[in-house]
C-alpha positions in Angstrom: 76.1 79.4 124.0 74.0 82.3 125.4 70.6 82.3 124.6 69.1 85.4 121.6 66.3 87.2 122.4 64.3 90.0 120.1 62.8 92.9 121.0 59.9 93.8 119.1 57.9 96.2 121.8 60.1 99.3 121.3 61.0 99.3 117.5 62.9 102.6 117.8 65.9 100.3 119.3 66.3 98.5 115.9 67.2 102.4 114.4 70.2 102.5 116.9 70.8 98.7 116.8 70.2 97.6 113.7 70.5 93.9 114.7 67.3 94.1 117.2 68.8 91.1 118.7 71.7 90.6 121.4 72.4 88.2 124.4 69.5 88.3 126.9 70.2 91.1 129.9 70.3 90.0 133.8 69.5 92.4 135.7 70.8 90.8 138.5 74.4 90.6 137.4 76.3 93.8 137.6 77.9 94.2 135.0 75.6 93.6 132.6 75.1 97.3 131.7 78.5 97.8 131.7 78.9 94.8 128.9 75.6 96.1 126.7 77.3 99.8 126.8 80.7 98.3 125.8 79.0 96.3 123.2 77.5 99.6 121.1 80.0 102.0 122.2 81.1 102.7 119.1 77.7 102.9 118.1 76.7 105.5 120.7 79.3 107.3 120.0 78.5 108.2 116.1 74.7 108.9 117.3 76.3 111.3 120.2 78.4 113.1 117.6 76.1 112.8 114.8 72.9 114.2 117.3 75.6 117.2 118.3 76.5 118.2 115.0 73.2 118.3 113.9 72.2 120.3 117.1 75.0 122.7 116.4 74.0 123.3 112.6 70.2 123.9 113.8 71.6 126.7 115.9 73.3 128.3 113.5 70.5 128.8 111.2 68.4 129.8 114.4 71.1 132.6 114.5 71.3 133.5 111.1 67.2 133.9 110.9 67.4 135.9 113.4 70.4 138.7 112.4 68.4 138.6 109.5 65.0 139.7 111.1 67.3 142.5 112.9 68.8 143.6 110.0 64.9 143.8 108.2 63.3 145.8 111.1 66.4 148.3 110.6 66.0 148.9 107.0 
């Protein structure tokens, strides 16, 4: 049975993996990235997308402020 460990240091992990516990990471293997990444892929993947969408909506609004200043100054 592997052995649990917690990580209390960076508490900005426990957001992303709401667990803030998993199997205890050697360094020296590896693989053991490669495991941990597979592990929260689908995780990553829904803060990728979720991070992109919210990226994309900021934008928008960055654009719209700004028509709308150009359309102000014309009036």
């Amino acid at each position: 049975m592997k052995r649990k460990s917690c990580i209390t240091q960076n508490h900005y992990l426990q957001e992303a993996l709401p667990t803030g516990c998993w199997a205890r990471v050697n360094r020296n293997r590896p693989n053991s990235r490669k495991c941990l990444l597979k592990r929260y892929q689908k995780k990553i993947d829904t803060t990728l997308a979720a991070l992109a969408i919210g990226l994309m909506f900021l934008a928008g609004i960055w654009i719209f402020l700004i028509q709308l200043a150009e359309f102000g100054f014309h009036s």
